[in-house]
C-alpha positions as CSV (number, residue, x, y, z in Angstrom):
1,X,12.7,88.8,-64.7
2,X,12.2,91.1,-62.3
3,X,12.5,89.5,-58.6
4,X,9.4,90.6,-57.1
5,X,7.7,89.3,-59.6
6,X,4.7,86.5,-58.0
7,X,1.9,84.8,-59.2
8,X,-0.4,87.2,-59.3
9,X,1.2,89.1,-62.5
10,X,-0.1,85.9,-64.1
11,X,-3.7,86.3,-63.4
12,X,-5.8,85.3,-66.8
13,X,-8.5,87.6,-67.7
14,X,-10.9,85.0,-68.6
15,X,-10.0,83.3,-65.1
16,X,-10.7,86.5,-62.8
17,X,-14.3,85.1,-62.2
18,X,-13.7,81.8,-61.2
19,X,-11.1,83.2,-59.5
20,X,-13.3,85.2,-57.3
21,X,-15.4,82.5,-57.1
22,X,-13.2,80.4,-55.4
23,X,-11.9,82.9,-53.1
24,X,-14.9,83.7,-52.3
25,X,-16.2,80.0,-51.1
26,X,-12.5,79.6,-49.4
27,X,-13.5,82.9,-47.2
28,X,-16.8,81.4,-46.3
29,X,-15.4,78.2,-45.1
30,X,-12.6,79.8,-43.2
31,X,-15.1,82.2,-41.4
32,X,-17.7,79.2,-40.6
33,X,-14.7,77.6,-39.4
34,X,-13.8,80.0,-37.2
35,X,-16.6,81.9,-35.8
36,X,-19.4,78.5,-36.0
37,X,-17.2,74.7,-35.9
38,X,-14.1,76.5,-33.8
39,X,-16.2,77.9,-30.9
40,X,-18.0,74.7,-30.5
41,X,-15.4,72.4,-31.0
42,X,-13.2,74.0,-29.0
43,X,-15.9,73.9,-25.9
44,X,-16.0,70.2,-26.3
45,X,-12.5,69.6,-25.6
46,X,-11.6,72.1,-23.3
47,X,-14.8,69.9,-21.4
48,X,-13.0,66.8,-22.4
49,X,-9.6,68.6,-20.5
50,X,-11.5,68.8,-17.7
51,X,-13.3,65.5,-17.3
52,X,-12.0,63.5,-19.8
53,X,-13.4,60.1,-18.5
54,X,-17.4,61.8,-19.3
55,X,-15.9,62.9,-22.8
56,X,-14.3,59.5,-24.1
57,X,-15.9,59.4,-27.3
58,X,-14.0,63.1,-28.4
59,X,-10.5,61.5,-27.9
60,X,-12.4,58.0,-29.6
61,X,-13.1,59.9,-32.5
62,X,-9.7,61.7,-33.0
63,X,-10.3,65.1,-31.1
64,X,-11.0,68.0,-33.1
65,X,-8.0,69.4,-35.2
66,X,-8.4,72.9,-35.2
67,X,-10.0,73.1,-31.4
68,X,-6.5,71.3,-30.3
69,X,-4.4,73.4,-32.4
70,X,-6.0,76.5,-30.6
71,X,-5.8,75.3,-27.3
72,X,-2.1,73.9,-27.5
73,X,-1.0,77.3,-30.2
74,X,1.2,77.7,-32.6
75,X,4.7,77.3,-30.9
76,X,3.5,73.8,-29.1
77,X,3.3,72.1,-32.4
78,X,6.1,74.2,-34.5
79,X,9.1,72.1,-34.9
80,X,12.3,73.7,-36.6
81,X,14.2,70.8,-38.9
82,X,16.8,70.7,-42.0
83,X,14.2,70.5,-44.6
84,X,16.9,68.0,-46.7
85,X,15.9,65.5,-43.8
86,X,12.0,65.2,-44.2
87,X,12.5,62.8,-47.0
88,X,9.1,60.9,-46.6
89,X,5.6,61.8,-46.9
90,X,2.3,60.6,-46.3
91,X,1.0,57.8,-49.8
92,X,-2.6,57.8,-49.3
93,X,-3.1,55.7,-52.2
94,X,-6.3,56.2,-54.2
95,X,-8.8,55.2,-51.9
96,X,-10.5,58.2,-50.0
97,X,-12.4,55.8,-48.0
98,X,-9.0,54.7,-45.9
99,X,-7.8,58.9,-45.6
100,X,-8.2,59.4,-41.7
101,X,-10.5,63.0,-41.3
102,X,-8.6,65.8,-41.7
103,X,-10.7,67.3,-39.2
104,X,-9.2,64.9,-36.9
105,X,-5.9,65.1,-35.0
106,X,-5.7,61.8,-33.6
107,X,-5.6,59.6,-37.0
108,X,-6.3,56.0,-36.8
109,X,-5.1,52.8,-39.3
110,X,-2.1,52.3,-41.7
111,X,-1.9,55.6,-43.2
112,X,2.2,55.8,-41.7
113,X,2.5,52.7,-43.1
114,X,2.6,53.5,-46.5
115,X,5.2,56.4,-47.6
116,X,6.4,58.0,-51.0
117,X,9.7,59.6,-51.3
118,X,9.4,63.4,-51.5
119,X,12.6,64.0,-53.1
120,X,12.0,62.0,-56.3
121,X,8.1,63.8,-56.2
122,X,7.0,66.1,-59.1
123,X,7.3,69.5,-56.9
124,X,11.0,68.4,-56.2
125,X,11.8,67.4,-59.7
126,X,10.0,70.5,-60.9
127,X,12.9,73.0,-58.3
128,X,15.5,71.4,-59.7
129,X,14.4,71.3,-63.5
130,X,14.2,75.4,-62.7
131,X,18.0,75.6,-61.0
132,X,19.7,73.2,-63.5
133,X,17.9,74.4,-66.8
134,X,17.4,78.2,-65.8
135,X,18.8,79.2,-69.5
136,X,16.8,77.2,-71.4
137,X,13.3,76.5,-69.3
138,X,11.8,75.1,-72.4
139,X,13.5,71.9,-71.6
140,X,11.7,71.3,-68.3
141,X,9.4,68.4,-67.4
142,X,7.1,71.0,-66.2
143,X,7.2,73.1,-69.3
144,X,6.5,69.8,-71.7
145,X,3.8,68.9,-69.6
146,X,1.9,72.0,-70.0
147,X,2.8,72.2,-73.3
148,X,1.4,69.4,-74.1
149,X,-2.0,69.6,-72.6
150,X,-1.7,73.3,-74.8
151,X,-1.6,71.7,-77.7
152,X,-4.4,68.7,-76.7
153,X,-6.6,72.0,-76.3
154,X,-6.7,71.4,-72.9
155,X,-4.4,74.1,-71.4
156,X,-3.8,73.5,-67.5
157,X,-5.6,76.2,-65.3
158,X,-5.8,76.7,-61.5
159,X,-8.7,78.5,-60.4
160,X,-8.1,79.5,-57.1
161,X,-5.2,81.4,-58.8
162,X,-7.0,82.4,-61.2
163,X,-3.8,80.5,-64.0
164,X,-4.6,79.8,-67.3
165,X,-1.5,78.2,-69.6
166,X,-3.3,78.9,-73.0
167,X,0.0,80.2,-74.7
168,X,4.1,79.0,-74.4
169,X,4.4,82.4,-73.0
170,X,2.0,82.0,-70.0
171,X,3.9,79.1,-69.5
172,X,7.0,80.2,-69.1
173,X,6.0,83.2,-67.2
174,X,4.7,80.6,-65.1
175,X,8.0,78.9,-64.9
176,X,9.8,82.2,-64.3
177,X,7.4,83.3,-61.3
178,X,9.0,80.0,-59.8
179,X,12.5,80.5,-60.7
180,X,12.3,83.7,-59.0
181,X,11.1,82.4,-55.8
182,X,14.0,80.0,-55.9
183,X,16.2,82.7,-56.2
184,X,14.7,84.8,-53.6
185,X,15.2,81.7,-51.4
186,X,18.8,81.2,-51.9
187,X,19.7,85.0,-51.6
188,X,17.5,85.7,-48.5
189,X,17.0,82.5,-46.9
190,X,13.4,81.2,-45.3
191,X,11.1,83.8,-44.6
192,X,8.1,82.8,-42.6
193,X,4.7,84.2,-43.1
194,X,4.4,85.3,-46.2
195,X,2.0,82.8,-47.2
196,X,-0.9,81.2,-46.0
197,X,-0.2,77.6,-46.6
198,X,1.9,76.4,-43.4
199,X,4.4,73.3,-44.0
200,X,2.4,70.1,-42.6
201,X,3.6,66.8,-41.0
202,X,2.0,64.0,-39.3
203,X,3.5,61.9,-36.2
204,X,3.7,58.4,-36.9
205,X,3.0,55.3,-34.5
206,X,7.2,55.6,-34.2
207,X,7.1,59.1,-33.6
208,X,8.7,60.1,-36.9
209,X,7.2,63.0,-39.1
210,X,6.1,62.2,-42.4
211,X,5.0,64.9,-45.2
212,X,1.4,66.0,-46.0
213,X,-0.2,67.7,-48.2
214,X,0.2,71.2,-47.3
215,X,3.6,73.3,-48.1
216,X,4.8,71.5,-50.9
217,X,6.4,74.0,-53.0
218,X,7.9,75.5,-50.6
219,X,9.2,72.8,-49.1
220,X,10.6,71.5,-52.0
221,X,12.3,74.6,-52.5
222,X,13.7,75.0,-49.4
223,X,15.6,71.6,-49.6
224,X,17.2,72.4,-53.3
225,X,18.7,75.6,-52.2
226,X,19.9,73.9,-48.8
227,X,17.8,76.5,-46.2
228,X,19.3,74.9,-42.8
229,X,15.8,75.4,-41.1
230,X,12.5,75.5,-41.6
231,X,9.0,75.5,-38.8
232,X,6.9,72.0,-39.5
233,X,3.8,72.2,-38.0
234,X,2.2,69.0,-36.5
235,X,-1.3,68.7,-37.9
236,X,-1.8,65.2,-36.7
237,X,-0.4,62.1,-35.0
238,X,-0.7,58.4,-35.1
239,X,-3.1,56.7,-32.4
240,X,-0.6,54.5,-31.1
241,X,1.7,57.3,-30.6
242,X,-0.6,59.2,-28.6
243,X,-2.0,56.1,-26.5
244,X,2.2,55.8,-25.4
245,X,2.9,59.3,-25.4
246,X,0.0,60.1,-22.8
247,X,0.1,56.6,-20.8
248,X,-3.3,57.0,-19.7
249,X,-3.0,60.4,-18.7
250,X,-6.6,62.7,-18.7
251,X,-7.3,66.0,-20.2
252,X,-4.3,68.4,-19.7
253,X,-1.8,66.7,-18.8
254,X,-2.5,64.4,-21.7
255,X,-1.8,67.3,-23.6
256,X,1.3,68.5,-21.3
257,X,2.8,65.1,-22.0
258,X,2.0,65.2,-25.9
259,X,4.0,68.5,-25.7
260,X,6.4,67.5,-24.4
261,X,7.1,64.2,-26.7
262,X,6.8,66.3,-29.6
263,X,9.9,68.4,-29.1
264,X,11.7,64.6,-29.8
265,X,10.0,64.4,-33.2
266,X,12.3,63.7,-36.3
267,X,11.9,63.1,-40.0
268,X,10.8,59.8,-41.3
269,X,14.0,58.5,-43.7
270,X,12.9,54.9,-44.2
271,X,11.1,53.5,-47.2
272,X,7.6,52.0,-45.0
273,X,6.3,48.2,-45.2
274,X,3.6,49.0,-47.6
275,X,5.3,51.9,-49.6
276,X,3.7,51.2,-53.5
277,X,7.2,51.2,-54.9
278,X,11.0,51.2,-54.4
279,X,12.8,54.3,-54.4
280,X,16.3,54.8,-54.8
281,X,18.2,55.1,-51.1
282,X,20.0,58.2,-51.3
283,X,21.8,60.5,-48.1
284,X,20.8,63.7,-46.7
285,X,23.9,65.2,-48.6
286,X,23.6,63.8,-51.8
287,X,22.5,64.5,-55.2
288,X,21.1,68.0,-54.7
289,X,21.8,70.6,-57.2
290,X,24.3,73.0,-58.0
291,X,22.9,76.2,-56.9
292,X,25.4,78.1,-59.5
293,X,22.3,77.7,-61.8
294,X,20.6,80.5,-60.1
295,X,23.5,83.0,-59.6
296,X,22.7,84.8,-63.2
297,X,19.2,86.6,-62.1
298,X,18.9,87.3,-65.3
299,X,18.7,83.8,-66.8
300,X,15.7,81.9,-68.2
301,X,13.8,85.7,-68.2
């Protein structure tokens, strides 16, 4: 396979519209994000910085995400971690209805409460399926999934990316485009940038960061090929955290002192009280592949 190889040699012909569709509304949403909510979000808090006691109901109803992340930037809410320590992430559970706003930074209820265990998730299983079986990819969970819903006539498509798995061969092209990332990984290390979708965590009530949905893949890949660091970006933290962290503090210094407790932020690595099921305890160190499974860069092509 040839390394540079990415997702977009996949594109399905019969998928380009809904592609562009999609891309389309994404652009739209980004640019009314930024040019019609940003502006007036961001007005509002940088009022509530300066006199937060008239602006109480702002930091009431969470403060806006992306107006804080533009007001504190990028490197105030970076953290660098070994990715094989960010074990946990966020178990919403099926009911929307308790999901605090992602618009919001400042997330109330349970939500930290309630934890799955990346490592044993389906993006993790799936990076190690692609080291360990990188001769014969047919054997993969991923690759019996798909193939499955091929032959329910129901092949497994992704707009936005305009995939369609409608043959065993777009499967494992699929398959391949990953297994080449994997390698890419493990040759050259972390780069930064070259996607869009930034690597997520919330701050719980403790102070401990917890995985969301943002960055899966490449977090999971990250942690199978042992990277020693990767940035985390803090997207939103836990009420009670923030009430401590600030101590009554207005404005920007409320902010100053939210900085400043960040840079103490580590990984979640215990199971939570009202996790929906047991996982097996395992160390930082253990059970991760054997990363000879990717020296051949000519296997599984």
């Amino acid at each position: 396979m040839p390394k540079n190889r990415t997702t977009d040699d996949l594109i399905h012909p019969r998928m380009r519209g809904a592609m562009t569709r999609a891309q389309r509304i994404e652009a739209w949403r980004a640019w009314c994000e930024q040019h019609l909510v940003l502006p007036f979000s961001r007005a509002w808090l940088v009022r509530w910085c300066r006199h937060r006691s008239r602006h109480q109901g702002l930091e009431q109803r969470g403060l806006p995400r992306h107006a804080v992340e533009d007001v504190m930037g990028p490197e105030a809410l970076t953290l660098w971690i070994n990715p094989r320590e960010l074990v946990r992430d966020v178990n919403f559970g099926r009911d929307k209805r308790k999901r605090p706003s992602s618009n919001a930074f400042i997330w109330d209820g349970d939500w930290d409460l309630r934890r799955g265990a990346f490592r044993f998730g389906s993006r993790s299983r799936l990076m190690r399926d692609l080291i360990e079986h990188g001769d014969d990819l047919t054997v993969t969970e991923r690759y019996q999934q798909l193939k499955a819903l091929l032959e329910a006539g129901k092949p497994w498509a992704s707009p936005r990316d305009g995939l369609l798995m409608d043959s065993e061969e777009q499967i494992l092209g699929y398959l391949r485009c990953y297994r080449g990332y994997l390698q890419d990984m493990a040759a050259n290390g972390f780069r930064q940038g070259i996607t869009k979708d930034e690597m997520g965590v919330a701050v719980t009530r403790d102070g401990r960061l917890l995985k969301i949905n943002r960055g899966l893949h490449r977090l999971a890949m990250a942690q199978q090929v042992g990277v020693p660091r990767v940035p985390v970006v803090i997207k939103a933290v836990h009420r009670e955290f923030w009430d401590k962290v600030t101590a009554g503090a207005e404005g920007d210094e409320a902010l100053r002192r939210l900085q400043a407790a960040l840079q103490e932020c580590r990984p979640e690595s215990e199971p939570g009280p009202l996790d929906p099921k047991t996982y097996p305890v395992m160390g930082v160190d253990e059970g991760w592949p054997d990363l000879r499974g990717l020296e051949d860069a000519n296997s599984g092509s």
